[in-house]
N, C-alpha and C positions, 0 to 999 in steps of 0.2 A: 504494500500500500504506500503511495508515495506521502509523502508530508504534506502536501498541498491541495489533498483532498478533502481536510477538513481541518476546523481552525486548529489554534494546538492546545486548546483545553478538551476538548472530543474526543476520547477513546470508544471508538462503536465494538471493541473488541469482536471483532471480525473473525469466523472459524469456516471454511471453506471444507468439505470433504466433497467426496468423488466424483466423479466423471459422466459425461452427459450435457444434453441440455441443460442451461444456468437456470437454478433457480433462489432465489432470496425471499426467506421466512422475515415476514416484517410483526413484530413482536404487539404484545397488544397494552394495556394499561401497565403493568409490571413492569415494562421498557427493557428486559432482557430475553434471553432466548431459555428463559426454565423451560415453558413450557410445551416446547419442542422438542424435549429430552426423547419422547416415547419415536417419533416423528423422523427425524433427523436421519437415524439408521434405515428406516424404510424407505427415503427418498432417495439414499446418495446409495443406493442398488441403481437407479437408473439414472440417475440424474447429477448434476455438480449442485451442490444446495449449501447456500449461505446462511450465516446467521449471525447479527449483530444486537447491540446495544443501541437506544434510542439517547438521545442528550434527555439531560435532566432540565435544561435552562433552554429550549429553542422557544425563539419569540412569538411562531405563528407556525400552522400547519404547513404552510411553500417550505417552511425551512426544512423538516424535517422529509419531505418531500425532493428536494435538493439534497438532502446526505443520502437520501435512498439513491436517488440515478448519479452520485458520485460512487456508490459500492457497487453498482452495473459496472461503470467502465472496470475496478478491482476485479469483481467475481465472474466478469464477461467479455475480458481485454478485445476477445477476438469480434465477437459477436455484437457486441456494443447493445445490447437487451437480454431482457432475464423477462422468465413468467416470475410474477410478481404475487405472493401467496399474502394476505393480512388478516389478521386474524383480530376482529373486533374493532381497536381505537387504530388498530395498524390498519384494518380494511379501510380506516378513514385518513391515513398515512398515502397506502396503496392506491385510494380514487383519487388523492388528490395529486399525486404522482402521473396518475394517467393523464390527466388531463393537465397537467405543470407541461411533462414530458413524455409524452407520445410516443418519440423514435424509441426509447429507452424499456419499452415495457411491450414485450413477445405476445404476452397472454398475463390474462390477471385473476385472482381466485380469492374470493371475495367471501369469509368463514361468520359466522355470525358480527353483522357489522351492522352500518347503518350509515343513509345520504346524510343526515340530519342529525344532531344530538339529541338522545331523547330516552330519560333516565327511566331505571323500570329493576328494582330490586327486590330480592327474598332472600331470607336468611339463610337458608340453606345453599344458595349460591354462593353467594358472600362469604360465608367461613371457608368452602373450599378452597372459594378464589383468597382468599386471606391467608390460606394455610401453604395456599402456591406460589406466594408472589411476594414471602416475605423478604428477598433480595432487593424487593423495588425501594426506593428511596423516599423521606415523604415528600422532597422536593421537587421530583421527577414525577411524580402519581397528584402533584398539586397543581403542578403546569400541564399536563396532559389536561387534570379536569379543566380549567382554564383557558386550555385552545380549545375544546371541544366547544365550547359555548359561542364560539363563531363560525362554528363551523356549519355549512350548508351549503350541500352542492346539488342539490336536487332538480335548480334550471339548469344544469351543463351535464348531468346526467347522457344523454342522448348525442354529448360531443364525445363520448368514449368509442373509439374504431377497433379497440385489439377483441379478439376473444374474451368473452369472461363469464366464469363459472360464481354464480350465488350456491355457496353450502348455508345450512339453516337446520342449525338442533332443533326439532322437535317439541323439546322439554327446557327453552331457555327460558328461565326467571330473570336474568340479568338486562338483556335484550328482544326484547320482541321480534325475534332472529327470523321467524318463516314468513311473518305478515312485513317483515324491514324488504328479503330477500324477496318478494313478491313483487312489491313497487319497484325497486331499481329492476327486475327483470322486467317489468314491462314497460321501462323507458332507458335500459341501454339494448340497444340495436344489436340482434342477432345473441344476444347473451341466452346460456340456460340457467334452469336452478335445478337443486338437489339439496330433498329432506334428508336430514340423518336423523331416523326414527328412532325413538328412547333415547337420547341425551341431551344432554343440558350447555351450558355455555363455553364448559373447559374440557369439553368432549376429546380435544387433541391428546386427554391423559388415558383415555381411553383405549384397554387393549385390541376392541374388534374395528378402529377405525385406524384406516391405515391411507395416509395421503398421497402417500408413490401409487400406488393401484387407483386412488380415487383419477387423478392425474391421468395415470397411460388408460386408462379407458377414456374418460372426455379427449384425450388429444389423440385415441387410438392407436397407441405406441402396445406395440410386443413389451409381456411384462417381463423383467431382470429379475437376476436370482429365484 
């Protein structure tokens, strides 16, 4: 990673495995890659899959949007685009990336997220999310909630051109994930969606879900290992 790709208080701690088409897990309110722990191995069978750290202090969602398609050119030198995975406040990372930076994003994969901010909690979400995400900082989980309240891209929705796939648990308390994933399908142009039946919001920790398989079938790739 060169020095110049981000300021020099930003360590995205950046972990690159295997080989394949690029892809980068963009992290959700936590702002590190826990949550990918189960994930990570079952991607980089087919795929090069990245995984970083979100800053703690970025001023506005472009910014963090702008460190994303700086770790394209990192995780994708040749390629100059990655399918672009967000999961939650990353899928609001993720859309505003696509539509920032267009050349920079192959395919986008959109996991329980939302165009709009739009709070929706239960306790029983909440402790597991709490019990998963105690790495996150409170200063980094204060400015996340904080960009999020400007956050709404719901008229530019329909300016998205890559591929993109809405996942949507089921069973989410945290986000209103199937009725969220439902509206953006039917105002970004040619996108599908896909329930994942019986799970909740941090489904990624989940042994029967598995994101490399979810992947080579939408993009119809022969499955690895």
């Amino acid at each position: 990673m060169t020095a110049s790709a981000f300021t020099s208080n930003y360590d995205p701690r950046l972990t690159i495995r295997g080989d394949g088409p690029p892809v980068i897990l963009v992290p959700g309110m936590n702002g590190t890659a826990d949550l990918f722990y189960r994930q990570v191995p079952l991607i980089e069978r087919s795929y090069r899959v990245g995984t970083y750290s979100l800053r703690d202090d970025a001023e506005s969602l472009d910014a963090l949007a702008a460190d994303l398609a700086n770790l394209v050119d990192v995780v994708a030198p040749t390629e100059r685009q990655a399918i672009i995975v967000g999961e939650s406040f990353g899928g609001a990372v993720a859309l505003t990336m696509a539509l920032r930076h267009p050349k920079r994003v192959a395919a986008l994969v959109i996991l329980n997220s939302f165009p709009q901010h739009s709070p929706h909690t239960h306790r029983h979400e909440v402790r597991q999310f709490i019990a998963r995400t105690v790495q996150a900082t409170q200063q980094g989980y204060l400015n996340r909630l904080a960009l999020l309240r400007q956050y709404d891209v719901r008229a530019r929705l329909s300016d998205i051109t890559c591929p993109v796939l809405f996942l949507a648990a089921e069973n989410d308390h945290l986000v209103p994930a199937v009725e969220q994933a439902r509206y953006m399908t039917g105002r970004v142009p040619g996108s599908v969606m896909r329930i994942l039946e019986g799970h909740g919001h941090i489904c990624l920790i989940a042994p029967d879900i598995d994101l490399g398989a979810i992947l080579d079938a939408w993009l119809e790739r022969p499955r690895c290992g």
